[in-house]
N, CA, C and O atoms as a printed pandas DataFrame, in Angstrom:
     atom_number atom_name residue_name chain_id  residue_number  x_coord  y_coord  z_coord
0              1         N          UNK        A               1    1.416    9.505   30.265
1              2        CA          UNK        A               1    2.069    9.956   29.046
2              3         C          UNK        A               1    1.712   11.419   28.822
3              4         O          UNK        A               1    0.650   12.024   28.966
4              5         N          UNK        A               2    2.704   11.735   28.497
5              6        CA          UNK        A               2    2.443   13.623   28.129
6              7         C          UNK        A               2    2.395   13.981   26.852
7              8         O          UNK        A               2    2.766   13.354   25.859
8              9         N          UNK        A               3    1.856   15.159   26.955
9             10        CA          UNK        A               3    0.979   15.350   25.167
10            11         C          UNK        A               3    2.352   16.651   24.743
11            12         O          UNK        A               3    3.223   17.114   25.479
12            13         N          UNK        A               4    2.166   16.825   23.831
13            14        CA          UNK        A               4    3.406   17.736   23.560
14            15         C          UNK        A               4    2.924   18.872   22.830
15            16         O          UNK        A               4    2.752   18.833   21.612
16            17         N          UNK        A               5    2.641   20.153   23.724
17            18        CA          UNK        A               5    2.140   21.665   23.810
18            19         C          UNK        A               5    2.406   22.425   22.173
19            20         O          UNK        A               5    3.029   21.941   21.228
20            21         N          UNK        A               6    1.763   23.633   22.246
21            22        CA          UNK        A               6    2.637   24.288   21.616
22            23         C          UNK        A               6    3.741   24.937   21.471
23            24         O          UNK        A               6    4.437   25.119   20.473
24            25         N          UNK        A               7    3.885   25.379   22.877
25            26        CA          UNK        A               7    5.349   26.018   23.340
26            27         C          UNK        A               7    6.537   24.760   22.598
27            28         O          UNK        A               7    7.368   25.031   21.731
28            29         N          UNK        A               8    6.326   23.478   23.181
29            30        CA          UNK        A               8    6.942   22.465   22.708
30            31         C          UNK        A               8    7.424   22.243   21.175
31            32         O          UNK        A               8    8.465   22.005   20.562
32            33         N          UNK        A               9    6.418   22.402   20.992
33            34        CA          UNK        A               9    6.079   22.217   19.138
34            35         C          UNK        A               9    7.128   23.044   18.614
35            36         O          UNK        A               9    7.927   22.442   17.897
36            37         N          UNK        A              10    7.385   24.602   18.834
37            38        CA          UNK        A              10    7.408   25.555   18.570
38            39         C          UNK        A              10    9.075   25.373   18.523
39            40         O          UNK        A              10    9.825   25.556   17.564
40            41         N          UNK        A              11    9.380   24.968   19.831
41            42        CA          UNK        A              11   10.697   25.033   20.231
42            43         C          UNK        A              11   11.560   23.559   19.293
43            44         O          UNK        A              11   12.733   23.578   18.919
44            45         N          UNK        A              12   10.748   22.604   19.135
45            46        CA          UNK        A              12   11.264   21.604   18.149
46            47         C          UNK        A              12   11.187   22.362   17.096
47            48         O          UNK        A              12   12.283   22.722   16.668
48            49         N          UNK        A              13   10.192   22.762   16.479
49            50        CA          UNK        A              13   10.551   23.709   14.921
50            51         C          UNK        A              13   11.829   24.284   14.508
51            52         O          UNK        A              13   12.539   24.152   13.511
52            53         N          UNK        A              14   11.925   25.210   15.980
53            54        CA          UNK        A              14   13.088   26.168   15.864
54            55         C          UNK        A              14   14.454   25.636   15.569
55            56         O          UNK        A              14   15.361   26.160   14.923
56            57         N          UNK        A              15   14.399   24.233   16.313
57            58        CA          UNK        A              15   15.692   23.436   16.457
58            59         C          UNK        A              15   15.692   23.034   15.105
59            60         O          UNK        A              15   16.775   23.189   14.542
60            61         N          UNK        A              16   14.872   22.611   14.500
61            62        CA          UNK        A              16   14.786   21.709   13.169
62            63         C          UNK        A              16   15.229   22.927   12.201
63            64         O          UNK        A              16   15.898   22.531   11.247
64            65         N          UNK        A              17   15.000   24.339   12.235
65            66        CA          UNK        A              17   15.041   25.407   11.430
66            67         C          UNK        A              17   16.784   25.518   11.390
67            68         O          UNK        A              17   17.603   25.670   10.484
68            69         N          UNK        A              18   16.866   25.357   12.847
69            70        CA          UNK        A              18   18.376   25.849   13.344
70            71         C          UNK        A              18   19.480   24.551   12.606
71            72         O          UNK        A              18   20.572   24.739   12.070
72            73         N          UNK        A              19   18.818   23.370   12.789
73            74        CA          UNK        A              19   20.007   22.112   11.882
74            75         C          UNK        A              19   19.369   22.304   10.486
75            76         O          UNK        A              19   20.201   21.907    9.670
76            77         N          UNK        A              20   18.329   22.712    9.897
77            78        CA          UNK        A              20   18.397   22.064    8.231
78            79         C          UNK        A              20   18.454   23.677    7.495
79            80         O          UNK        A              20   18.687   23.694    6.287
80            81         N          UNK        A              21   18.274   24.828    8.109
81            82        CA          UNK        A              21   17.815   25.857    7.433
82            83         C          UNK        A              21   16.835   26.032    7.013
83            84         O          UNK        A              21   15.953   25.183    7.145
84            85         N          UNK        A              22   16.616   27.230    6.331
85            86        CA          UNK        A              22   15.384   27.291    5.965
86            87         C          UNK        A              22   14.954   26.980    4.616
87            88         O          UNK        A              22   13.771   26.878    4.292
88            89         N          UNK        A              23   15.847   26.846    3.914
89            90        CA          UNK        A              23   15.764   26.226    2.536
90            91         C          UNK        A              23   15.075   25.331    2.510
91            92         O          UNK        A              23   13.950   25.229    2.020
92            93         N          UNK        A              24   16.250   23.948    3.510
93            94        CA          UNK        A              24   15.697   22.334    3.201
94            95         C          UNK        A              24   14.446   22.373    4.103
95            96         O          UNK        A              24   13.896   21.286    3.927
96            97         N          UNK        A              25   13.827   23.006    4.869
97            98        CA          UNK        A              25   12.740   22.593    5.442
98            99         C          UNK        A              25   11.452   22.180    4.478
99           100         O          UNK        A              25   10.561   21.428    4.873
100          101         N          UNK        A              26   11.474   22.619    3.515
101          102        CA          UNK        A              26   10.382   22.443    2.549
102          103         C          UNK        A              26   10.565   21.854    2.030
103          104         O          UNK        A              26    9.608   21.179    1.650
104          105         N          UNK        A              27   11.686   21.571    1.590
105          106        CA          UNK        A              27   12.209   20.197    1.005
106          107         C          UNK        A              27   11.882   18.501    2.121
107          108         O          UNK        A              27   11.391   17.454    1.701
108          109         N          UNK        A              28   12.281   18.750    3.307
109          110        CA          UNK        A              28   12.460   17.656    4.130
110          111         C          UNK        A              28   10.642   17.309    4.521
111          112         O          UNK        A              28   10.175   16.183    4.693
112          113         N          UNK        A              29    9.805   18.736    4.591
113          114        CA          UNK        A              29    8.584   18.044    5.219
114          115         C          UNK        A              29    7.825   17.504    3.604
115          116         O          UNK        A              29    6.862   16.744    3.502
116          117         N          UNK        A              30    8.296   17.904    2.904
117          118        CA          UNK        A              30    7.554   17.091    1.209
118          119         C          UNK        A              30    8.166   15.813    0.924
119          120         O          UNK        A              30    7.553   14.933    0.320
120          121         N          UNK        A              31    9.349   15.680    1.334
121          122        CA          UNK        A              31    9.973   14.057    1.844
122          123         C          UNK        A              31    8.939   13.251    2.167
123          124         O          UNK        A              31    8.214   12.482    1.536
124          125         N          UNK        A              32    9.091   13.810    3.973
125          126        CA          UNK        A              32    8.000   13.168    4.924
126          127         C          UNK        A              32    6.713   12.860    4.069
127          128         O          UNK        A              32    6.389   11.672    4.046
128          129         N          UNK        A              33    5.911   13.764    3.345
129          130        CA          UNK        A              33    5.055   13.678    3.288
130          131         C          UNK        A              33    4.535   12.488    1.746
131          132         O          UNK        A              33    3.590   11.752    1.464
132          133         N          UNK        A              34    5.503   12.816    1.280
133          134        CA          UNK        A              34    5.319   11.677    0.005
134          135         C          UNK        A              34    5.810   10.231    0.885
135          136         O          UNK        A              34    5.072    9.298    0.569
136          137         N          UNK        A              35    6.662    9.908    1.704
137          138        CA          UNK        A              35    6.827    8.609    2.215
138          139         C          UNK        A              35    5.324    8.500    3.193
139          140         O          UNK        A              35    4.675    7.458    3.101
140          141         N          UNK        A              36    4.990    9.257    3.815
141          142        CA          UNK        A              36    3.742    8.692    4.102
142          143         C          UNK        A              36    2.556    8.283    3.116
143          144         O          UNK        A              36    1.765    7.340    3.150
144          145         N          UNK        A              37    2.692    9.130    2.402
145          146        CA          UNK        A              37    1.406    8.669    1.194
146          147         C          UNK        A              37    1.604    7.422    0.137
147          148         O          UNK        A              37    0.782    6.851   -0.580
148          149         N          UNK        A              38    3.175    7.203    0.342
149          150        CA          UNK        A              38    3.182    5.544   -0.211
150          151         C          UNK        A              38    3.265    4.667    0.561
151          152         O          UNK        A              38    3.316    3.565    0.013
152          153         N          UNK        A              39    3.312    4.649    1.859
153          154        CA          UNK        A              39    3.315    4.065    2.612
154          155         C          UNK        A              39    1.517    3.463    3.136
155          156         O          UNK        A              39    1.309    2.360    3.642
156          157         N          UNK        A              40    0.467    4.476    2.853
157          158        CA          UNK        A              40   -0.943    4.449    2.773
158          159         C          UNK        A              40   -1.375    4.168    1.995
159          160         O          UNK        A              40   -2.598    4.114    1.866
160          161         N          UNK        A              41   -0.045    3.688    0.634
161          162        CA          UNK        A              41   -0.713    3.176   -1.080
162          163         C          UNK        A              41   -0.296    1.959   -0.864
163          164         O          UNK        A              41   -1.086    1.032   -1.041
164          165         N          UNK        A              42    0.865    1.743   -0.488
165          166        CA          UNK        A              42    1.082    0.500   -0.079
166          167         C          UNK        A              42    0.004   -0.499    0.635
167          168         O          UNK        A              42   -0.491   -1.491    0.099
168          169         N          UNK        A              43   -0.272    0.006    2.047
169          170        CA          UNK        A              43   -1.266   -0.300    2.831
170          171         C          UNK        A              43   -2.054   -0.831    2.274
171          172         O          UNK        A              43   -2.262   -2.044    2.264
172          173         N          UNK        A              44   -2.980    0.531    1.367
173          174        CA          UNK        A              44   -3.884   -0.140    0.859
174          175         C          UNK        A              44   -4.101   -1.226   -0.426
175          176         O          UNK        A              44   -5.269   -1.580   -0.583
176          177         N          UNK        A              45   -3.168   -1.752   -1.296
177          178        CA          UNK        A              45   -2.868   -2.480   -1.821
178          179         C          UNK        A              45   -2.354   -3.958   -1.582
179          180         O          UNK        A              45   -2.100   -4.805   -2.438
180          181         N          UNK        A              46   -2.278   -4.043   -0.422
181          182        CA          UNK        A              46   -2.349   -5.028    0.465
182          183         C          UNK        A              46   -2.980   -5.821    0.036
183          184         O          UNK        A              46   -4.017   -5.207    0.288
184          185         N          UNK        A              47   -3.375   -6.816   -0.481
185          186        CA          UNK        A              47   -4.961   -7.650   -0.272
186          187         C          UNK        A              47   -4.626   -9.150    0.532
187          188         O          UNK        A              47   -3.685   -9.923    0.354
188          189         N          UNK        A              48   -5.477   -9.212    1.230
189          190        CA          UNK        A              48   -5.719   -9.993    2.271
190          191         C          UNK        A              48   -4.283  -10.666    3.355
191          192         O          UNK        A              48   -4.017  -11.794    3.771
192          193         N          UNK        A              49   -3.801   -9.683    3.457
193          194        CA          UNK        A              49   -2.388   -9.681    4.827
194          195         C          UNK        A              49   -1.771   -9.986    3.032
195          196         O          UNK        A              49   -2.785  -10.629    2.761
196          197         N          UNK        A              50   -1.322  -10.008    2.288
197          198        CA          UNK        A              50   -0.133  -10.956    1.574
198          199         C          UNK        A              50    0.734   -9.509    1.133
199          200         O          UNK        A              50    0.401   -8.352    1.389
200          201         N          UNK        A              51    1.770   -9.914    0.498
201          202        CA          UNK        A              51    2.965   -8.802    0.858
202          203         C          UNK        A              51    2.434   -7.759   -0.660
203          204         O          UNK        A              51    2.261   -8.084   -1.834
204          205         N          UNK        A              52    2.346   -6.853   -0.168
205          206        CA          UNK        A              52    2.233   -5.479   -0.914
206          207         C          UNK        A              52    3.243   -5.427   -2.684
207          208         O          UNK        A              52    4.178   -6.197   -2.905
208          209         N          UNK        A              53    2.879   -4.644   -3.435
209          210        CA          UNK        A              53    3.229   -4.183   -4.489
210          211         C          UNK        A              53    3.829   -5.698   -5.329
211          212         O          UNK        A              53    4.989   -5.605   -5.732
212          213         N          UNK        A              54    3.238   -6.807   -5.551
213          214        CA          UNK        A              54    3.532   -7.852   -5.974
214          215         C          UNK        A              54    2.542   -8.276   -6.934
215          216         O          UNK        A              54    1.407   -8.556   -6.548
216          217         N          UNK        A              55    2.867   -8.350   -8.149
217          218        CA          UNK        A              55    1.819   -7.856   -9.326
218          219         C          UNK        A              55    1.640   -9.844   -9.527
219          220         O          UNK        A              55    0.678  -10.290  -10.153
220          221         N          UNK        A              56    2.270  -10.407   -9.156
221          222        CA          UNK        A              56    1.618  -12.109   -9.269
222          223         C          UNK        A              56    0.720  -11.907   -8.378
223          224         O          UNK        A              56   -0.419  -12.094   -8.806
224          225         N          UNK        A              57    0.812  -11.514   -7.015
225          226        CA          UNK        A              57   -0.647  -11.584   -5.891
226          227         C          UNK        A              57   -1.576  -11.183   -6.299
227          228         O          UNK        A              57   -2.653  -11.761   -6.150
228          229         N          UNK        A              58   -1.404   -9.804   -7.089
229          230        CA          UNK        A              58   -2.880   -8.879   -7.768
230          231         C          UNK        A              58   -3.627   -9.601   -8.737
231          232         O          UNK        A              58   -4.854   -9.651   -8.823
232          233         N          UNK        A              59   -2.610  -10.271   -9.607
233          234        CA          UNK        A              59   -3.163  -11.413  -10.532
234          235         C          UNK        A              59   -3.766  -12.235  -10.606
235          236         O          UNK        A              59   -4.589  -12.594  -11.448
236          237         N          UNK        A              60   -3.109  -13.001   -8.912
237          238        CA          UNK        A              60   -4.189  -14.133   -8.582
238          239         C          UNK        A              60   -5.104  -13.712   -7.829
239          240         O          UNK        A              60   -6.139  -14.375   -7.760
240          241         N          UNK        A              61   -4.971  -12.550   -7.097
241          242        CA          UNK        A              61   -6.608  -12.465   -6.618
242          243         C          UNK        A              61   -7.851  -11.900   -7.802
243          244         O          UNK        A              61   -9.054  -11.988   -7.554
244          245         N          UNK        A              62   -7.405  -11.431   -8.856
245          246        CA          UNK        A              62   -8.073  -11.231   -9.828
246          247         C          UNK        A              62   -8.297  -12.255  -10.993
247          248         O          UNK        A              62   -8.728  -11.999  -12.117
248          249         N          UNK        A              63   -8.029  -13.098  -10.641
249          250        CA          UNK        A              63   -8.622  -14.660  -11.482
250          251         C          UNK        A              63   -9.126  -15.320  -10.667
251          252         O          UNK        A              63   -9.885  -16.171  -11.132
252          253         N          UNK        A              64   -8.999  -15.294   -9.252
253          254        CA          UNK        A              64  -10.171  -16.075   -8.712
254          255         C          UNK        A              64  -11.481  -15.718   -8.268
255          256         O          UNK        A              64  -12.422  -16.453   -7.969
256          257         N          UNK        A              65  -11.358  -14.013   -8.275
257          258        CA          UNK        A              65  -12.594  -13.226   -8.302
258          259         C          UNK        A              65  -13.391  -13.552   -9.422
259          260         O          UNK        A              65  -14.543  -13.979   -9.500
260          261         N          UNK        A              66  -11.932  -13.060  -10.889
261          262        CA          UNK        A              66  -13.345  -13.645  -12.240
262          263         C          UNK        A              66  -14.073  -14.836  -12.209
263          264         O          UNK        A              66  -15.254  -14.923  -12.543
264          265         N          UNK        A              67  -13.077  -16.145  -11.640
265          266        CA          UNK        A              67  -13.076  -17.034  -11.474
266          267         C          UNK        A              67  -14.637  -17.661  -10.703
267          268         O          UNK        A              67  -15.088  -18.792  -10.884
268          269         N          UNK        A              68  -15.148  -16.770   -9.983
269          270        CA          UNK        A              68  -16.265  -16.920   -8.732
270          271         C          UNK        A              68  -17.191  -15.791   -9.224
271          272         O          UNK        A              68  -18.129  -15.397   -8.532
272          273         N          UNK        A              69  -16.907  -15.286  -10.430
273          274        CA          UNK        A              69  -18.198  -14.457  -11.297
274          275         C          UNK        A              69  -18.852  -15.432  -11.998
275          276         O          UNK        A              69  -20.053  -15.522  -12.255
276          277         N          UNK        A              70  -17.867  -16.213  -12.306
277          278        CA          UNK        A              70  -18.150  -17.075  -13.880
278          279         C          UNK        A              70  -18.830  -18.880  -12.736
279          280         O          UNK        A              70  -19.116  -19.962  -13.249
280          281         N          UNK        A              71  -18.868  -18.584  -11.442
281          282        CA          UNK        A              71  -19.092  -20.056  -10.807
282          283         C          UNK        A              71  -18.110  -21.149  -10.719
283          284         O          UNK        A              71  -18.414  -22.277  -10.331
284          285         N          UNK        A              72  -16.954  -20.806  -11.076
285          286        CA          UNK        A              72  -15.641  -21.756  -11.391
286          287         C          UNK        A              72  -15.655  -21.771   -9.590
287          288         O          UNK        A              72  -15.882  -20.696   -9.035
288          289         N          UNK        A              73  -15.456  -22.765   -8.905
289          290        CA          UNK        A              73  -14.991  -23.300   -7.678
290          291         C          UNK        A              73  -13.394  -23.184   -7.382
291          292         O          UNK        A              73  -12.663  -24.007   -7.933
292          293         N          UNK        A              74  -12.948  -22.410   -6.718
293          294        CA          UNK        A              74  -11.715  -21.928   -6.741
294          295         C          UNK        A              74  -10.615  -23.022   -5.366
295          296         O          UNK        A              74   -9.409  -23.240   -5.248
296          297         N          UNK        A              75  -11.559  -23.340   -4.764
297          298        CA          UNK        A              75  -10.726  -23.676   -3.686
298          299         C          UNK        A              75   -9.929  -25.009   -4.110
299          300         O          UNK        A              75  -10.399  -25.537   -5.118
300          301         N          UNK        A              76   -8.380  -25.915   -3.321
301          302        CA          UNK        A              76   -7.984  -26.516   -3.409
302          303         C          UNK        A              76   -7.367  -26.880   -5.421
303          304         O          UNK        A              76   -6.942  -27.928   -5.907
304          305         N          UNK        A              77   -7.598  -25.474   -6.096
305          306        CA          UNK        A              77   -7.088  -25.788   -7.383
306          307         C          UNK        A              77   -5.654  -24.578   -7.596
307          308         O          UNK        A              77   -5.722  -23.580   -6.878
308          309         N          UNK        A              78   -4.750  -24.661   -8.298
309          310        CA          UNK        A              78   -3.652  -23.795   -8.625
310          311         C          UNK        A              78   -4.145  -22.962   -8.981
311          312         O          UNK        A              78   -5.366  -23.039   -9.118
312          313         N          UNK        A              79   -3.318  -21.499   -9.378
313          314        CA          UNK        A              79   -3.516  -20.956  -10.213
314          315         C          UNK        A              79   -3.515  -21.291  -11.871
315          316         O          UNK        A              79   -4.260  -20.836  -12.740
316          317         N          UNK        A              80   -3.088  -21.662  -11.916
317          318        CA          UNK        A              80   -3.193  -22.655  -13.551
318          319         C          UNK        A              80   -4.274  -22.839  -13.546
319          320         O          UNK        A              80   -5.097  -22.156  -14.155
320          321         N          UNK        A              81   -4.541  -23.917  -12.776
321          322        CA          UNK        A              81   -5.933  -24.853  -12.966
322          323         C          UNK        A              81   -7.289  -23.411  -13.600
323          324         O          UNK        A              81   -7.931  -23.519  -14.644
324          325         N          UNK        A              82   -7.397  -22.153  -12.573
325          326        CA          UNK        A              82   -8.499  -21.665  -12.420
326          327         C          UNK        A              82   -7.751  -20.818  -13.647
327          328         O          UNK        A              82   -8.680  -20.629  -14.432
328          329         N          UNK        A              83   -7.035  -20.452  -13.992
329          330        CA          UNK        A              83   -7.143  -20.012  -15.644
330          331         C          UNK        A              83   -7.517  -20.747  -16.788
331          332         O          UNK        A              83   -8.289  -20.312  -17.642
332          333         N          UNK        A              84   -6.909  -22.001  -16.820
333          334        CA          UNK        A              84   -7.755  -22.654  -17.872
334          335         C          UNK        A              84   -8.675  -22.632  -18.235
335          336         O          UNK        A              84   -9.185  -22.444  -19.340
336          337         N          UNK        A              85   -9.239  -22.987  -16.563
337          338        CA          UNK        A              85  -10.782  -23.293  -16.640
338          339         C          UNK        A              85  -11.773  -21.816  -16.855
339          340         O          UNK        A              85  -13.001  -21.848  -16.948
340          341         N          UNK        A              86  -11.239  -21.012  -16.888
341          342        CA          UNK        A              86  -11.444  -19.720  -16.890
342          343         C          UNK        A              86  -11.582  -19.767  -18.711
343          344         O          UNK        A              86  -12.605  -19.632  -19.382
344          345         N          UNK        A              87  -10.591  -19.934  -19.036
345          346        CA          UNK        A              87  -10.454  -19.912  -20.547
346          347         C          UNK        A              87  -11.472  -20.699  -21.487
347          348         O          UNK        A              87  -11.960  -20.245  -22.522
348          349         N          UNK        A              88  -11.804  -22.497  -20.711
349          350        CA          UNK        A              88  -12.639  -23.302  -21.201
350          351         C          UNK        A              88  -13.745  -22.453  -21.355
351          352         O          UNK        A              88  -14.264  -22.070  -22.403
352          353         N          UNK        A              89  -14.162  -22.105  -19.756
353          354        CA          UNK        A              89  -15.768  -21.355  -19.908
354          355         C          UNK        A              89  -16.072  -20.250  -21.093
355          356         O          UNK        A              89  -17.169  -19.945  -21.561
356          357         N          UNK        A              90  -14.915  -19.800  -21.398
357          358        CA          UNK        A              90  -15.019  -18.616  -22.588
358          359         C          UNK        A              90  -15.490  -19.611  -23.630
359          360         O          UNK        A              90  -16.653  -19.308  -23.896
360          361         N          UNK        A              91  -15.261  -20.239  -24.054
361          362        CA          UNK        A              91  -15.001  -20.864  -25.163
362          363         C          UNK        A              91  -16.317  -21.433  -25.506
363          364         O          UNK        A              91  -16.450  -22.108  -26.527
C-alpha cells in the first residue's frame, strides 16, 4: 500500500481549489470537520454497543447505575420494576 506524498497532497488540493473555488473551500473543510466531531460525540455516547443518541437507553443505564448505588439487584427485573424500587428505597 502506498502512502500519499506531499507532491500528492498538493496536487489533490489544487484540484479541489480548481472544482469548489476558493470561497467554498472553507466552507466545505468546516463541513468535514463538524461531521467528524459528531460523529466522535456520537461514538462516545454510545453506552455499551446500544444505538447512540437515544435518551430511553441513557435513562436506563442511569437507573440501574442509581439502582446498584442504592444495592437494588438489577438483573432479570424491567425497567419499571428498578424504578419503583428505586422510589420505595427513598421513601
Amino acid at each position: 500500500m502506498t502512502t500519499v506524498g506531499a507532491t500528492e497532497l498538493l496536487i489533490i488540493l489544487f484540484i479541489f481549489l480548481l472544482l469548489f473555488g476558493a470561497s467554498r473551500l472553507p466552507r466545505l473543510a468546516r463541513s468535514v470537520g463538524e461531521a467528524q466531531s459528531e460523529y466522535e460525540a456520537g461514538r462516545k455516547e454510545r453506552p455499551g454497543g446500544r444505538e447512540s443518541g437515544s435518551k430511553e437507553v441513557t435513562e436506563e443505564v442511569a437507573l440501574i447505575e442509581a439502582a446498584k448505588k442504592l444495592g437494588i439487584k438489577t438483573e432479570g427485573k424491567t425497567v419499571e420494576e428498578i424504578a419503583k424500587e428505586i422510589l420505595e428505597s427513598k421513601e
